[in-house]
C-alpha positions in Angstrom: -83.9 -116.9 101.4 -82.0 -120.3 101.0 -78.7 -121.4 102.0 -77.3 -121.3 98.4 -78.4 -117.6 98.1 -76.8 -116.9 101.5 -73.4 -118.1 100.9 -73.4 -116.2 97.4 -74.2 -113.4 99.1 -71.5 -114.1 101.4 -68.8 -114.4 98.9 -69.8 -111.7 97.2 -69.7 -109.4 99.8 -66.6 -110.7 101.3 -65.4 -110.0 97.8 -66.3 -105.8 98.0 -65.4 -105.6 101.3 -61.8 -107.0 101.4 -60.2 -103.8 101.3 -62.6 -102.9 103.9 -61.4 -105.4 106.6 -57.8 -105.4 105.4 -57.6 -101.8 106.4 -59.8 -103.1 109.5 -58.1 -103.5 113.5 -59.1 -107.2 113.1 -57.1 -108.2 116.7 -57.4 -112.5 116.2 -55.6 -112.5 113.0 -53.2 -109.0 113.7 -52.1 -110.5 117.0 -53.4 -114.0 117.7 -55.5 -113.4 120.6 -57.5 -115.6 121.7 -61.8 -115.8 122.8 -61.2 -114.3 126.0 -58.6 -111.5 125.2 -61.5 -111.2 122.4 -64.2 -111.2 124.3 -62.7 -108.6 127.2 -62.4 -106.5 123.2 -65.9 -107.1 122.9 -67.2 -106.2 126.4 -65.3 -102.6 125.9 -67.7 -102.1 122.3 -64.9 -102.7 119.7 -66.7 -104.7 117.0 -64.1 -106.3 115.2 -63.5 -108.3 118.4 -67.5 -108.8 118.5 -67.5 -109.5 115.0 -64.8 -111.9 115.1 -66.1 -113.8 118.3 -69.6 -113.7 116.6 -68.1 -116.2 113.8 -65.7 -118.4 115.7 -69.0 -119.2 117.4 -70.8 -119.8 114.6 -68.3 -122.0 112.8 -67.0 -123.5 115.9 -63.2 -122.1 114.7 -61.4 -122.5 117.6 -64.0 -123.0 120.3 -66.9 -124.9 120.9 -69.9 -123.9 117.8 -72.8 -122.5 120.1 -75.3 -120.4 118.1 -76.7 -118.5 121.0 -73.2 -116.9 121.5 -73.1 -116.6 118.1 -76.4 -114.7 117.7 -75.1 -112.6 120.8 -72.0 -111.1 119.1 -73.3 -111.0 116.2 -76.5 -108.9 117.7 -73.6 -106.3 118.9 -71.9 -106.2 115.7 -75.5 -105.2 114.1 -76.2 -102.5 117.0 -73.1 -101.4 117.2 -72.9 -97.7 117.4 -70.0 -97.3 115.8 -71.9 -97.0 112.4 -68.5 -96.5 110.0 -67.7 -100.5 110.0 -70.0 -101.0 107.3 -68.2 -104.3 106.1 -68.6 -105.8 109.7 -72.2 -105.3 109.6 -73.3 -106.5 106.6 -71.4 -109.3 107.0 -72.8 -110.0 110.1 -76.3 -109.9 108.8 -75.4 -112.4 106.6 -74.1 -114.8 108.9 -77.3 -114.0 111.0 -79.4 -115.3 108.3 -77.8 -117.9 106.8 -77.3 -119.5 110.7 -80.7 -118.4 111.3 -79.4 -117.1 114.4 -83.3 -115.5 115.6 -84.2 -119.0 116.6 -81.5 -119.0 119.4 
């Protein structure tokens, strides 16, 4: 799949799935905390807080861009067992391809 194909996918979903993630405990943007207060979040399963770390890191929003932590949260976000946060899943997929996060 190419990177054009990716980021329409991307919009697209991010288009469905906006009442998703508005109705979504998303803790960076509800209460400004930062990567670490994120990533204790993350540690304790809650996968907006993966999700969300999984995408600063990807981007490089706010920390340094490093793939392999990327990849990582992402990976929880994907395997998460909580099974009902379809929006941050699919999503995540997406990002995982269109980083091609499995070569980190």
């Amino acid at each position: 799949m190419n990177q054009a194909h990716l980021k329409a996918q991307l919009i697209t979903l991010y288009l469905l799935c906006t009442a998703g993630f508005a109705q979504a405990n998303n803790h960076a943007n509800d209460q400004n905390l930062n990567s670490h207060h994120l990533e204790l979040l993350a540690k304790q399963g809650d996968i907006s807080a993966q999700y969300e770390l999984g995408v600063m890191y990807a981007e490089g929003r706010n920390v340094d861009k490093n793939l392999s932590k990327a990849k990582n949260y992402l990976d929880q976000v994907i395997n998460n067992q909580n099974k009902s946060d379809f929006a941050f899943i699919d999503v995540a997929k997406i990002y995982w391809e269109m980083f091609e996060l499995w070569k980190h």
